[in-house]
C-alpha positions, 0 to 999 in steps of 0.5 A, spaced: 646 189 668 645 196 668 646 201 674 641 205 675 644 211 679 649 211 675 644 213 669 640 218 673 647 221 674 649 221 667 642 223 665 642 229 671 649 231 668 646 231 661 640 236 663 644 241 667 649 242 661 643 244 657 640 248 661 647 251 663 648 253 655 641 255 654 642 260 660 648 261 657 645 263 650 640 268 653 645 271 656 647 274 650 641 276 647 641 284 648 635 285 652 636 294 651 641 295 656 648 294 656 651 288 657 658 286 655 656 278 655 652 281 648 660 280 646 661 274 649 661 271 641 666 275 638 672 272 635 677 278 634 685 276 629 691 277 634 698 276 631 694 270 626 690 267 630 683 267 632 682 270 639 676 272 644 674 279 644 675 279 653 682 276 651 685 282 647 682 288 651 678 290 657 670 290 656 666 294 662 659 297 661 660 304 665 653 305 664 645 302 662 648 305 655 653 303 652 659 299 653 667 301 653 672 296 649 679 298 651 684 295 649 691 292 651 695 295 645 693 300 640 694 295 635 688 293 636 683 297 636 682 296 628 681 290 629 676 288 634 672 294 631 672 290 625 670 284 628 665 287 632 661 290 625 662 283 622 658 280 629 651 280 629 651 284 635 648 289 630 651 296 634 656 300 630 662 302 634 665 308 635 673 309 635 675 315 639 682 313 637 684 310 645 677 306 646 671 303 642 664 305 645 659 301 644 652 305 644 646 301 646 639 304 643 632 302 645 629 296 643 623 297 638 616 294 640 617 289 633 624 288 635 623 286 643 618 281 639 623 278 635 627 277 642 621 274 645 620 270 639 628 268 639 628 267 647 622 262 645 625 257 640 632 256 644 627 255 650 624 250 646 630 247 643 632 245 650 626 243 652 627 237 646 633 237 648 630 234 656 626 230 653 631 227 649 634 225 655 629 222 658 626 217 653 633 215 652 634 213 660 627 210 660 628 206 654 635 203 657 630 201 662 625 198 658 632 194 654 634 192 662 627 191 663 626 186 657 634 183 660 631 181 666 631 187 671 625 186 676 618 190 672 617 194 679 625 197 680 624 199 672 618 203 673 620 206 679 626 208 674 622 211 669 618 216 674 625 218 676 626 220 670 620 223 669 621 228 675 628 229 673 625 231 667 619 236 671 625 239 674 629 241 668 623 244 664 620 248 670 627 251 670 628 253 662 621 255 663 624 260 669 629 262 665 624 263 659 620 268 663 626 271 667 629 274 660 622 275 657 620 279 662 627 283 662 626 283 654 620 286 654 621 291 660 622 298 658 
């Protein structure tokens, strides 16, 4: 017999979790100004092998402008340069021979709707991904139903899942909303 607090629980896990990467996601999404979880992504070599950006220097924004990358071993300046021009952050780094400075230009009105438009579509993927949740929960209850659960237990089950489901959209339309408006804001 199945435990229905147990699959809401997993389900509720499974619908934080997507949320927590779409936040995630839009958090790298340049928005104009500068924001070192735009270098979040980038992979830099250390001594062979493949290394987060933040684990081979210290990375801080000093200004709305431009953010400042400075290494822990001059050694490595060529190479987080590098990994930073072959990124898809889309800025050039400056070398000054001590730090890399990362100048952060305005966005352009079609490049703050390209934003918007990226924004967009990683929304809506996490809210297929909500929905996805929910028709499986529902239809282990259907099965449950069918295995001899009482019909009145199931549909009280499946308007749990539906509210869960509610909640979980209304906060990926927040998020939406919060980083299109910080897109768009000039």
């Amino acid at each position: 017999m199945i435990d229905i607090q147990v699959l809401e629980k997993e389900t509720e896990e499974m619908m934080q979790a997507t949320l927590e990467y779409l936040e995630e996601t839009l958090s790298r999404i340049r928005a104009g100004r500068a924001n070192v979880r735009i270098l979040d992504g980038i992979m830099v070599e250390y001594y062979g092998t493949m290394a987060p950006l933040t684990n081979t220097a210290t990375v801080s924004a000093p200004d709305a402008k431009s953010i400042v990358i400075q290494p822990w071993e001059k050694s490595m300046l060529k190479p987080i340069e590098k990994a930073i021009m072959n990124s898809d952050v889309g800025i050039t780094p400056e070398n000054n021979g001590d730090v890399i400075r990362l100048g952060i230009p305005p966005l352009t009105e079609e490049r703050r709707k390209q934003l918007v438009k990226q924004i967009k579509n990683e929304a809506e993927d996490a809210k297929i991904s909500i929905r996805n949740f929910r028709r499986e929960a529902i239809d282990s209850i259907k099965k449950a139903v069918k295995d001899g659960l009482p019909e009145d237990t199931g549909k009280s089950a499946e308007d749990s899942f539906q509210k869960l489901h509610d909640k979980f959209i209304k906060l990926i339309d927040e998020a939406f909303d919060v980083k299109e408006k910080e897109v768009l804001t000039i």
